[in-house]
PDBQT receptor file of N, H, CA, C and O in Angstrom, charges set to zero:
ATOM      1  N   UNK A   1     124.218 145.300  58.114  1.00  0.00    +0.000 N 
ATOM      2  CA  UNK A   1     124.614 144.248  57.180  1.00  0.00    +0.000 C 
ATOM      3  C   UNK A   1     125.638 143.309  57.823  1.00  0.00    +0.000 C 
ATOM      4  O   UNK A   1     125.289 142.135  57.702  1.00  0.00    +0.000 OA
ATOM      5  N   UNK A   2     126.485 143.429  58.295  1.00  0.00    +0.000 N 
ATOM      6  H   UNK A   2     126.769 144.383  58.393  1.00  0.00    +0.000 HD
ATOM      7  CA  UNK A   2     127.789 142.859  59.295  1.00  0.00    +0.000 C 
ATOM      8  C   UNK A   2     127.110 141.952  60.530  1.00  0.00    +0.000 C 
ATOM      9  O   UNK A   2     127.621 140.962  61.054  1.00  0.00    +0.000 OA
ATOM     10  N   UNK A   3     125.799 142.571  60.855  1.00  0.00    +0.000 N 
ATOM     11  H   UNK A   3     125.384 143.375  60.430  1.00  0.00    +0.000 HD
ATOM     12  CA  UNK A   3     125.518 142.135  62.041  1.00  0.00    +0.000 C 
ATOM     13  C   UNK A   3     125.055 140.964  61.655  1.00  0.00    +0.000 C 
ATOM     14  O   UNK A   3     125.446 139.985  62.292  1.00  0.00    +0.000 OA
ATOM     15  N   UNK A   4     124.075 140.752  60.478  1.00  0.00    +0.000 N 
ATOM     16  H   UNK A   4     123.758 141.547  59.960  1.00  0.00    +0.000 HD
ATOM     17  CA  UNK A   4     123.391 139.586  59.710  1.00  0.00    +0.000 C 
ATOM     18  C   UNK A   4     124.499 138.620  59.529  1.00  0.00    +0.000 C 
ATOM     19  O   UNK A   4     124.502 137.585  60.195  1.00  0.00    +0.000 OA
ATOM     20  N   UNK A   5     125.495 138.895  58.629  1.00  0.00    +0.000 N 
ATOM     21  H   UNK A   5     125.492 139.736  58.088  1.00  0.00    +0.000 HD
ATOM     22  CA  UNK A   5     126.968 138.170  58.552  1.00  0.00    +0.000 C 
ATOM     23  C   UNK A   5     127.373 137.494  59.989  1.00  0.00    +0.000 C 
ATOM     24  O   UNK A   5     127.018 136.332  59.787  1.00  0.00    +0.000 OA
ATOM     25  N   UNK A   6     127.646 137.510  60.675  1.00  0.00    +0.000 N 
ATOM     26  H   UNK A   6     127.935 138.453  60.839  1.00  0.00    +0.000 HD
ATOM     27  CA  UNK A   6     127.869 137.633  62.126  1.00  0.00    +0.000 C 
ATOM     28  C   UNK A   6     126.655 136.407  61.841  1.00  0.00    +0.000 C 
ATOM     29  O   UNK A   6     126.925 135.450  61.116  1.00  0.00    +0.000 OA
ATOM     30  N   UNK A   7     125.311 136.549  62.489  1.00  0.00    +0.000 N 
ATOM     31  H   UNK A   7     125.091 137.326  63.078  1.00  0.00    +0.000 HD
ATOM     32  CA  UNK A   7     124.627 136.069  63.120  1.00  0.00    +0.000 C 
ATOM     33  C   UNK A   7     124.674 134.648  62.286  1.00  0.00    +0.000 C 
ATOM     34  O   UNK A   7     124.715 133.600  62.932  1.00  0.00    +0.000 OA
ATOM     35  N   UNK A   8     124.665 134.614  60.488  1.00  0.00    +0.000 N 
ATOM     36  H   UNK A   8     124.632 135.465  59.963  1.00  0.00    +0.000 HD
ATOM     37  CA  UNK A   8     124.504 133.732  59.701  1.00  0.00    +0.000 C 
ATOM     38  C   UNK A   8     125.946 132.784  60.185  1.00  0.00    +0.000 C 
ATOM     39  O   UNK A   8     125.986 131.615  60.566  1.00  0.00    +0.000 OA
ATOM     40  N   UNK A   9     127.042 133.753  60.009  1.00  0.00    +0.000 N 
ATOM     41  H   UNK A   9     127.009 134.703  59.698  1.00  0.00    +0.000 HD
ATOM     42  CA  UNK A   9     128.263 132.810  60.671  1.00  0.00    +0.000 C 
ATOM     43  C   UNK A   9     127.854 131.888  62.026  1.00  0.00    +0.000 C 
ATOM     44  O   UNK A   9     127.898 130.660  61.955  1.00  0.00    +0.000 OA
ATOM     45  N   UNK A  10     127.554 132.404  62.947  1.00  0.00    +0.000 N 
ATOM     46  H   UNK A  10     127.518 133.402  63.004  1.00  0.00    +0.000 HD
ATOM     47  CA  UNK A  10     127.560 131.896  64.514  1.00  0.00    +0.000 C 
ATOM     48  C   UNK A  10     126.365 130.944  63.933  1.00  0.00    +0.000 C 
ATOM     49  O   UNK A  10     126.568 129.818  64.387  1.00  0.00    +0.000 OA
ATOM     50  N   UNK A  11     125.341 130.951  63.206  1.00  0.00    +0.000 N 
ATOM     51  H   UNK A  11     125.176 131.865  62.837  1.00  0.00    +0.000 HD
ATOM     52  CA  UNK A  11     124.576 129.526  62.997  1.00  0.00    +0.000 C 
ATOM     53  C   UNK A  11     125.037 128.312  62.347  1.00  0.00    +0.000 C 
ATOM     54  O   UNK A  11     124.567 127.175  62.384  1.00  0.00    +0.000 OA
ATOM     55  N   UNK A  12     126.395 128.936  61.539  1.00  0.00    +0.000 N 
ATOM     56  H   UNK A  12     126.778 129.860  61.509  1.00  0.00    +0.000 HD
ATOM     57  CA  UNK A  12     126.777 128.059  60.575  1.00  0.00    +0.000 C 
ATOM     58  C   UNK A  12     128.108 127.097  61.960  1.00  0.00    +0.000 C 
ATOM     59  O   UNK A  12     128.474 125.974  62.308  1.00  0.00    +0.000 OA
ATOM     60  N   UNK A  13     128.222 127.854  62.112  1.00  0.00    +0.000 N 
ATOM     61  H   UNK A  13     127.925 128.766  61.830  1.00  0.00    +0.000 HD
ATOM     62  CA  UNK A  13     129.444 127.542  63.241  1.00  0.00    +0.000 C 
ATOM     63  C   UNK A  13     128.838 126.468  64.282  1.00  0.00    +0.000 C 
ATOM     64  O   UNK A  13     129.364 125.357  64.355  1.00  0.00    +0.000 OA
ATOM     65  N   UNK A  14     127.744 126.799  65.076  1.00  0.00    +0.000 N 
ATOM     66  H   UNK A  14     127.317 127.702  65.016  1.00  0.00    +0.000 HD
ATOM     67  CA  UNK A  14     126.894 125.992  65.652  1.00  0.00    +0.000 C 
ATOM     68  C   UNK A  14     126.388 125.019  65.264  1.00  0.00    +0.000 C 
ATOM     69  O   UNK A  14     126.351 124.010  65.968  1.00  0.00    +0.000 OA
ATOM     70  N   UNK A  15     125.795 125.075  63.881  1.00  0.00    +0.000 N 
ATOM     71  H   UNK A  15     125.825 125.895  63.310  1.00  0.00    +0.000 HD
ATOM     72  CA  UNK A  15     125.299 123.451  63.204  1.00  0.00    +0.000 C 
ATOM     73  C   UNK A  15     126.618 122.903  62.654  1.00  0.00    +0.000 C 
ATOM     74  O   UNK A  15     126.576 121.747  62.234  1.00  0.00    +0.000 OA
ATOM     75  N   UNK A  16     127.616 123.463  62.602  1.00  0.00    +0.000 N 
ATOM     76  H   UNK A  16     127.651 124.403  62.944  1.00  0.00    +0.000 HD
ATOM     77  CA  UNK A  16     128.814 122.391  62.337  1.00  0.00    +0.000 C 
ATOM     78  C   UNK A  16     129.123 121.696  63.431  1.00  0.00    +0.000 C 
ATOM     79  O   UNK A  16     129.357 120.515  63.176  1.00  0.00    +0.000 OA
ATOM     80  N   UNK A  17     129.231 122.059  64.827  1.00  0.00    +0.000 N 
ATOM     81  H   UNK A  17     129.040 123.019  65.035  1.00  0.00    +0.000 HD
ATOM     82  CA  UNK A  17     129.539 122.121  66.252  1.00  0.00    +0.000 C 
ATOM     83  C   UNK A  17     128.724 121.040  66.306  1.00  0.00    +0.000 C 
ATOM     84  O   UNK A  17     129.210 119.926  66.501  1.00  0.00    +0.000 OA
ATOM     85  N   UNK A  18     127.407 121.217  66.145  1.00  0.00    +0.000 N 
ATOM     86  H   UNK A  18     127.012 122.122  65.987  1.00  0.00    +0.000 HD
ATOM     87  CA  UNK A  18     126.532 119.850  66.486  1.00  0.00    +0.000 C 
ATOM     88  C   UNK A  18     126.724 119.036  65.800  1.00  0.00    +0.000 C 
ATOM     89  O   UNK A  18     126.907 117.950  66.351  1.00  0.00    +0.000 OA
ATOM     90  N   UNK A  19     126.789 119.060  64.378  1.00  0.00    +0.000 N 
ATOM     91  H   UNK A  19     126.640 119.942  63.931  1.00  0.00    +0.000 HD
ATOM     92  CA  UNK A  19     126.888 118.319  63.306  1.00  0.00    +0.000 C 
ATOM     93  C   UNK A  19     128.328 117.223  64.026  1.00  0.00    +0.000 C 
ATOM     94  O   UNK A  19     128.237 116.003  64.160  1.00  0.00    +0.000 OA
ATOM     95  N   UNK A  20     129.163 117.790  64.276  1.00  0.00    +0.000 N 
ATOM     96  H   UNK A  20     129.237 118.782  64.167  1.00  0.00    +0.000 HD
ATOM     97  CA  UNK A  20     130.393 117.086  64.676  1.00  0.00    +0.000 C 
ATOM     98  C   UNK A  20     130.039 116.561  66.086  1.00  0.00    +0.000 C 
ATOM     99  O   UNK A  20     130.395 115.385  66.160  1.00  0.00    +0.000 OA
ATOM    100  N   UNK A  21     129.526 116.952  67.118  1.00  0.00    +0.000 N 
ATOM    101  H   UNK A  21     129.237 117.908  67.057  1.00  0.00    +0.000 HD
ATOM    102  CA  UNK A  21     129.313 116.579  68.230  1.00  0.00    +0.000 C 
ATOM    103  C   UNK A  21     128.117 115.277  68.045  1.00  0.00    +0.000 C 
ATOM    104  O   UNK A  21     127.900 114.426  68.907  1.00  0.00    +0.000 OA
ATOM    105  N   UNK A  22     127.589 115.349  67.022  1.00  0.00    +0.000 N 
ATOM    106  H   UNK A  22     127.766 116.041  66.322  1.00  0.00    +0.000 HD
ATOM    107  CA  UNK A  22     126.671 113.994  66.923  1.00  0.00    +0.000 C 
ATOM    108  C   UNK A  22     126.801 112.856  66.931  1.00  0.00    +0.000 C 
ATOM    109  O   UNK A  22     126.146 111.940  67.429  1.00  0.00    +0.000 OA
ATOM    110  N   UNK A  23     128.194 112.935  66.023  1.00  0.00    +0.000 N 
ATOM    111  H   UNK A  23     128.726 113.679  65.619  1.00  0.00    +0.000 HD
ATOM    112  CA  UNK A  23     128.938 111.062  65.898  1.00  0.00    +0.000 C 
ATOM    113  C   UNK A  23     129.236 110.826  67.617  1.00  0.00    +0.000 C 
ATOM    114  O   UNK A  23     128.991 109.814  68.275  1.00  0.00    +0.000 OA
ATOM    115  N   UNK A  24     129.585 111.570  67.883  1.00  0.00    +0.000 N 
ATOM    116  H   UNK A  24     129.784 112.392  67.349  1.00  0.00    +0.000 HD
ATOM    117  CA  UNK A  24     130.580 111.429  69.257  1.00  0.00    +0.000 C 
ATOM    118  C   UNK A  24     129.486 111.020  70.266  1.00  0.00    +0.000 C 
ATOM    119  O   UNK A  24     129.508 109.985  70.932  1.00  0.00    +0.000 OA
ATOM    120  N   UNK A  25     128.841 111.657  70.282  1.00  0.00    +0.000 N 
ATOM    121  H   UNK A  25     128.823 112.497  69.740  1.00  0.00    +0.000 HD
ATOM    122  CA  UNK A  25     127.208 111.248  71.596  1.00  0.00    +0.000 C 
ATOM    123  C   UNK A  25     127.146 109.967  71.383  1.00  0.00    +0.000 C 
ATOM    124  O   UNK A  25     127.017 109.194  72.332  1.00  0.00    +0.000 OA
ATOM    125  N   UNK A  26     127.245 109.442  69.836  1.00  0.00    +0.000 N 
ATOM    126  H   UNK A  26     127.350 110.071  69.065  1.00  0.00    +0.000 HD
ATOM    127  CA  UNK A  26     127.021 108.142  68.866  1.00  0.00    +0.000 C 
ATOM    128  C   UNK A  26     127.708 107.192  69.842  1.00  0.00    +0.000 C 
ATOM    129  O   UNK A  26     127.194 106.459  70.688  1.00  0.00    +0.000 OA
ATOM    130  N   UNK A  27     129.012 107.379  69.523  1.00  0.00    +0.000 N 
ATOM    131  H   UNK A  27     129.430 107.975  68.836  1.00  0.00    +0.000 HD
ATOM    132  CA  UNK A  27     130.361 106.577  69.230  1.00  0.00    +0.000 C 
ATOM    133  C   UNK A  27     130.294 106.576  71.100  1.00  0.00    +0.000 C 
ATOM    134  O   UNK A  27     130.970 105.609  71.451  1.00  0.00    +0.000 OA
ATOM    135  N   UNK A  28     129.722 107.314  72.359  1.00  0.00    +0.000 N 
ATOM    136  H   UNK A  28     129.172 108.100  72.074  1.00  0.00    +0.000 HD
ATOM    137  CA  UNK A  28     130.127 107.286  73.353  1.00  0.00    +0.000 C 
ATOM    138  C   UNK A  28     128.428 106.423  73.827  1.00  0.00    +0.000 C 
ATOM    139  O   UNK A  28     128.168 106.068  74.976  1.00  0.00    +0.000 OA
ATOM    140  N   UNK A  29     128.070 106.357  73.371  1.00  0.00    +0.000 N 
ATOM    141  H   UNK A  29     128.282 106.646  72.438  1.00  0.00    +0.000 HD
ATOM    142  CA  UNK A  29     126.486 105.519  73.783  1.00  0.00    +0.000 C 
ATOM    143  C   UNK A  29     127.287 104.130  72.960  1.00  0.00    +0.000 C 
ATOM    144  O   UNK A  29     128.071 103.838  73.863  1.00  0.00    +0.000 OA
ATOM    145  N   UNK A  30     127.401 103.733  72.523  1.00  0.00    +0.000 N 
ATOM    146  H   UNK A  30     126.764 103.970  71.789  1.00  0.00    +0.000 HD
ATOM    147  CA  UNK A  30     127.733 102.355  71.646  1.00  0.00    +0.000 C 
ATOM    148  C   UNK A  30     128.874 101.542  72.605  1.00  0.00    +0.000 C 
ATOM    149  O   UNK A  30     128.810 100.359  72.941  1.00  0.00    +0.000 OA
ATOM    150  N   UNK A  31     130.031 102.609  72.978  1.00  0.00    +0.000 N 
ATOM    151  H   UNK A  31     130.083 103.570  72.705  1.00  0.00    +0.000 HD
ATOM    152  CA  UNK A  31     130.927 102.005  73.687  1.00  0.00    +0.000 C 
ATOM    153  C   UNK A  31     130.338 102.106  75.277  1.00  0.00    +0.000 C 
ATOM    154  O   UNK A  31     131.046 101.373  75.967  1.00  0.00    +0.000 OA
ATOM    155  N   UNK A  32     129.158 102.838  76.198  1.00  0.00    +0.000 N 
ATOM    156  H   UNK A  32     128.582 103.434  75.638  1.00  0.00    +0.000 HD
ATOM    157  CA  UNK A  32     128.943 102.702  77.022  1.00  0.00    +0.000 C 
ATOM    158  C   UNK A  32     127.815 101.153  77.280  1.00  0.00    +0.000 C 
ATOM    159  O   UNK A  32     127.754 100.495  78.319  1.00  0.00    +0.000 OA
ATOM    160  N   UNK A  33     126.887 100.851  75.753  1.00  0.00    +0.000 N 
ATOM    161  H   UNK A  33     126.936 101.385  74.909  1.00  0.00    +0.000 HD
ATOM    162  CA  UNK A  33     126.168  99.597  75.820  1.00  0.00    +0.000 C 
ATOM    163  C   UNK A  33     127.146  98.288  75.451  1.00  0.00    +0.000 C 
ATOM    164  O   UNK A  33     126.628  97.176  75.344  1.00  0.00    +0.000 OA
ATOM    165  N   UNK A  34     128.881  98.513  75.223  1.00  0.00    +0.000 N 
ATOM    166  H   UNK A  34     129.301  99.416  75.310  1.00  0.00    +0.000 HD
ATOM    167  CA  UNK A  34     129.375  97.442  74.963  1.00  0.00    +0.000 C 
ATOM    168  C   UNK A  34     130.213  97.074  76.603  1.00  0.00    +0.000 C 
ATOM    169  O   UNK A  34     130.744  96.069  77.075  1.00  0.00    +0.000 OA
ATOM    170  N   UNK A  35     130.004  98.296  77.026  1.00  0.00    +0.000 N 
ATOM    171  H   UNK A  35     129.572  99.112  76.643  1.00  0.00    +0.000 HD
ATOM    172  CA  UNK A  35     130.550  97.718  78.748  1.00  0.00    +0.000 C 
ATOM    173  C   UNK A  35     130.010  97.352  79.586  1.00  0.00    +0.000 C 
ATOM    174  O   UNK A  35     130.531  97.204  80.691  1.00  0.00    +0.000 OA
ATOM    175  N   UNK A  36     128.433  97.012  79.243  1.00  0.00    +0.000 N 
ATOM    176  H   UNK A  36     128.010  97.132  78.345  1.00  0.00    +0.000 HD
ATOM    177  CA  UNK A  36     127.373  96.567  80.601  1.00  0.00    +0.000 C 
ATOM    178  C   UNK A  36     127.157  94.919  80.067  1.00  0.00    +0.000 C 
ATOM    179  O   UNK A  36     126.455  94.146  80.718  1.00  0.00    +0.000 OA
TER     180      UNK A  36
């Protein structure tokens, strides 16, 4: 049962991780097409 907990955490943890890492890929492509 713990181990499921665990595994459901580390997915939730990971799609937040991306979830937050998405703007940023965003926000670093936008400012790399405003310097060429």
């Amino acid at each position: 049962m713990k181990s499921i907990y665990f595994f459901s955490l580390h997915i939730e943890l990971s799609l937040c991780l991306w979830l937050f890492d998405f703007p940023l890929d965003a926000l670093n492509i936008i400012r790399a097409e405003e310097n060429f």
